[in-house]
N, C-alpha and C positions, 0 to 999 in steps of 0.2 A: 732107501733109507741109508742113512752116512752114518758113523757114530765119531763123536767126540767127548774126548776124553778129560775129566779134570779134578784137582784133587781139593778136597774140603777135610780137614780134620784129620789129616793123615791118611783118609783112604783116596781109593781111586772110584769116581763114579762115571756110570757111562751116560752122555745125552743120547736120546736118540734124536736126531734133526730131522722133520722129516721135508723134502724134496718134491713130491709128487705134489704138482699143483690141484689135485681135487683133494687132497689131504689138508694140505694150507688153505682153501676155502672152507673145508668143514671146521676146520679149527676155528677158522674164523668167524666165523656163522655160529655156531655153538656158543664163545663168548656174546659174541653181540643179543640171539636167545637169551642167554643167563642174565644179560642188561636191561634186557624190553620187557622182559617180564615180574622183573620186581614194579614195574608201572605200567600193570594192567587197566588201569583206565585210561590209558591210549588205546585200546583195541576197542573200549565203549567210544570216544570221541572220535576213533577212524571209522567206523559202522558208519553213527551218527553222517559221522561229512558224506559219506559216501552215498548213504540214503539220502541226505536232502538237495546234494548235486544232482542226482538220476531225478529226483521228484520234481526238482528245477528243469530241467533239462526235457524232462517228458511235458511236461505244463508249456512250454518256448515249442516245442514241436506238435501240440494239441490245440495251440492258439493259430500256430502258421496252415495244421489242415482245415481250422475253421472256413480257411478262406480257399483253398485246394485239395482236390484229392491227390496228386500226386508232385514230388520232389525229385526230378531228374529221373522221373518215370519209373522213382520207388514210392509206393503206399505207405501209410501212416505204422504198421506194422513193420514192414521191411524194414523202414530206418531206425525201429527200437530193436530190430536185430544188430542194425550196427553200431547202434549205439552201445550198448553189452559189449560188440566187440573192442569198440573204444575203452570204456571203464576197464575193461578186465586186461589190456595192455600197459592202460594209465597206471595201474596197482603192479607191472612190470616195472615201471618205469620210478616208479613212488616208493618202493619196495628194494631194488634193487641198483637202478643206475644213478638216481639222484644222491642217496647218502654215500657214493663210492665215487664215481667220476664228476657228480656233481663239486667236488670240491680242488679238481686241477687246477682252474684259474686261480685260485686263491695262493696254493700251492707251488705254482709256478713263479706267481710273483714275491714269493716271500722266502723262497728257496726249501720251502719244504718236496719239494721231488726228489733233491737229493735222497734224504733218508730210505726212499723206496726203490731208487737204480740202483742201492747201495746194498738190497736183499735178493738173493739170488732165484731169483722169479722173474717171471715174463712183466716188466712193468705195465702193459696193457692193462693184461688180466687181471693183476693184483689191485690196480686202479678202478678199474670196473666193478671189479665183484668183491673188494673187502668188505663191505659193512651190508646187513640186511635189516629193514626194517620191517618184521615179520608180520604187525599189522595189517600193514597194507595190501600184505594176500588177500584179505580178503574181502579187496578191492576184484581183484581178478574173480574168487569165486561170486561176489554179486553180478561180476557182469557177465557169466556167461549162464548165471539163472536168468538175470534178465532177458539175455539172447536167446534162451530156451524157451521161456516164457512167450515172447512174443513169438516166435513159431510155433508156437501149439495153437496160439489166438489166428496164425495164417492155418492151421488144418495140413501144414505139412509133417509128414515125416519124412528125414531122410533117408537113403540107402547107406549102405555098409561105404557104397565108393566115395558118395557124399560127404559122409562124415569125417572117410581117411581124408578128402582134397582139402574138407576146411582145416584139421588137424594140422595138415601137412602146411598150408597157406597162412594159421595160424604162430606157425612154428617161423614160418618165412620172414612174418610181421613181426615177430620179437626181434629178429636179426636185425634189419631193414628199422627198426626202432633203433636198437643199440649202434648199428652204421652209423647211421643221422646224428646223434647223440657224439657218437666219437669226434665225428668231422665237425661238430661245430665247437667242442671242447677243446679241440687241436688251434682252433684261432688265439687258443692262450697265449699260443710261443710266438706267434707273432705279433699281438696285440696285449703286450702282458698289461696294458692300464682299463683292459676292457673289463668292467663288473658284471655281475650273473649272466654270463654267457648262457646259462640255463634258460633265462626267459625269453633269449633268442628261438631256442627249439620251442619252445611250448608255443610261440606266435608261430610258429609253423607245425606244428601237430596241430594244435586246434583246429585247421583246414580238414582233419581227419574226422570229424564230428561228422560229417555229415557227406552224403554221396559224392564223386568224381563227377557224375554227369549232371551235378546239380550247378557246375561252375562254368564260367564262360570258359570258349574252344583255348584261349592261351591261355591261360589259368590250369585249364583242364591238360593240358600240355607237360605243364610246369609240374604239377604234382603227379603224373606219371614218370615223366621221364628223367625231370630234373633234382628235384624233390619227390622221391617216390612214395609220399605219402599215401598216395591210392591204392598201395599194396599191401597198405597197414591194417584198412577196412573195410575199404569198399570189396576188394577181391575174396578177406574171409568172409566177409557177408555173402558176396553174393556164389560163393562156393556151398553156402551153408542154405540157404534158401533157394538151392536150384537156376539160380540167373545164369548163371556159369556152367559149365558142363567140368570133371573131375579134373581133366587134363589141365584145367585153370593152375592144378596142384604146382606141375612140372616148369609152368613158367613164374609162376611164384619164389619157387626155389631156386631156379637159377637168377631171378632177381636178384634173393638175398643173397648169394656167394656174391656176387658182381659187387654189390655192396657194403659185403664184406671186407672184398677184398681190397676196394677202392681205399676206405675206414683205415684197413690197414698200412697200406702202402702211405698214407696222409701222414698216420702217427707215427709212422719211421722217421718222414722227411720231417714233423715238427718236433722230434726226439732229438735230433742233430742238432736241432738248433740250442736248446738249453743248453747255460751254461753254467746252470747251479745257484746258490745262493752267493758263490763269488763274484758274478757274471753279471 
C-alpha cells in the first residue's frame, strides 16, 4: 500500500492506493457484484440458457447414439462427462474473460487502451480480469453436476488420485482456455479493423464439445498440438472417468505453462506495437 496525500477543506486527508494486484481485482469484483445484483433476473435468464443449451445439446448427442454406440471410442455417458466439462469452462469463459478481454479489439481501435497502460498494473491482468459476471458461475457449477451426474450413471467412483489428476487438468484447461483467448485477442494490434475477434475462439472451442479421437488424424493433430483444445476436455474427462491414468495430471500442466507462456510472450510483442489513440 502507498499513501497519498491531499487536502479538502483545510485538512489533510490520506488515500490509501492500493497496489497489490489481488486487491485491484477484489475491488473490482465487488463493484461489478454490487452491479449484477440490483438485476437479479439475469441469474433466472442465465440458469434458464444454461439448462436449455445442456437439454439441446444432450437431445444432438441422444439422436447421434440412436445410430452408434460409441464416439471416438467414448460411450454415450463418457461424452456427457465431457460435456459438463465443457459447460463448466464455458461459464469460465462467460463469466470471466469475455466481459474483460472480450473488449480489447474495440479498445484497441478506438484508443481506449490507453487509459489502462496509464494505471499502474500489469495491463494483461487488468484486461483479463476487470469485470466479472457473477451469473454465469453458475454456468460452471451445472456443468460439473452434469459431469458428476453422468458418472454415477457410468457406476464409477473415482480415487483420491483420480480426482487430484482431473482437478489438477481441470485447472490446466482454464489456463489453456485463457492462453487461446489471449493470443487471439492479441490479432487486435495487428488487425485493428477486425470485429469480435471473440467469435474467432468460440469457432475453435466449439471443437472442444466433443472427443479428440472423435476427429480425423490431421484435425486430431491440430487440436492437440496446434490448437490445444484437447486439453481443455477431452484430458479432464478422461482423467476423471479413468481413460487416462493420474500422471495425464503432470502433462497437462506443463501444457498449460507452455501456453501460458507462449500467450504471454505474444501480448508483449502486440503491446509494442500500440500506439495509442494518437497512433
Amino acid at each position: 500500500m502507498r499513501n497519498a496525500e491531499f487536502a479538502t477543506e483545510g485538512r489533510v486527508r490520506t488515500l490509501r492506493i492500493p497496489h497489490s494486484a489481488f486487491r485491484i481485482l477484489v475491488a473490482l469484483w465487488r463493484l461489478n457484484l454490487a452491479e449484477e445484483l440490483q438485476y437479479r433476473a439475469n441469474f433466472v435468464a442465465s440458469v434458464l440458457g444454461t439448462v436449455f443449451w445442456i437439454g439441446t445439446a444432450l437431445l444432438t448427442l441422444a439422436l447421434f447414439f440412436r445410430h452408434t454406440t460409441r464416439l471416438g471410442g467414448w460411450d454415450y455417458w463418457e461424452v456427457v462427462v465431457l460435456l459438463g466439462v465443457f459447460n463448466a469452462l464455458t461459464g469460465v469463459i462467460e463469466a470471466v474473460l469475455r466481459p474483460g478481454i472480450g473488449r480489447l479489439a474495440s479498445e484497441v481501435r478506438n484508443g481506449g487502451l490507453d487509459l489502462v497502460l496509464a494505471k499502474p498494473v500489469d495491463a494483461q491482468g487488468f484486461v483479463s480480469f476487470r469485470r466479472l459476471d457473477v451469473w454465469h458461475l453458475m454456468d460452471v457449477v451445472l456443468g460439473l453436476g452434469l459431469a458428476g451426474y453422468a458418472l454415477s450413471r457410468l457406476g464409477r467412483v473415482p480415487g483420491v488420485l483420480q480426482l487430484a489428476a482431473f482437478v489438477v487438468a481441470l485447472a490446466a484447461a482454464g489456463i489453456v482456455v485463457y492462453a487461446i483467448w489471449v493470443a487471439l485477442m492479441s490479432l487486435a494490434f495487428w488487425f485493428v479493423s477486425v470485429e469480435n475477434l471473440s467469435v474467432l475462439f468460440d469457432a475453435v472451442y466449439e471443437g472442444a464439445r466433443y472427443p479428440v479421437t472423435a476427429y480425423p488424424g490431421a484435425l486430431r493433430f491440430v487440436f492437440v498440438y496446434l490448437l490445444p483444445i484437447a486439453w481443455t476436455t477431452t484430458i479432464p474427462a478422461s482423467a476423471l472417468t479413468g481413460r487416462l491414468g493420474p500422471e495425464i495430471a503432470l502433462a497437462a500442466a506443463a501444457v498449460a505453462a507452455l501456453a501460458f507462456v507462449l500467450a504471454r510472450l505474444l501480448w508483449r510483442a502486440a503491446l509494442r506495437r500500440y500506439t495509442g489513440a494518437s497512433g
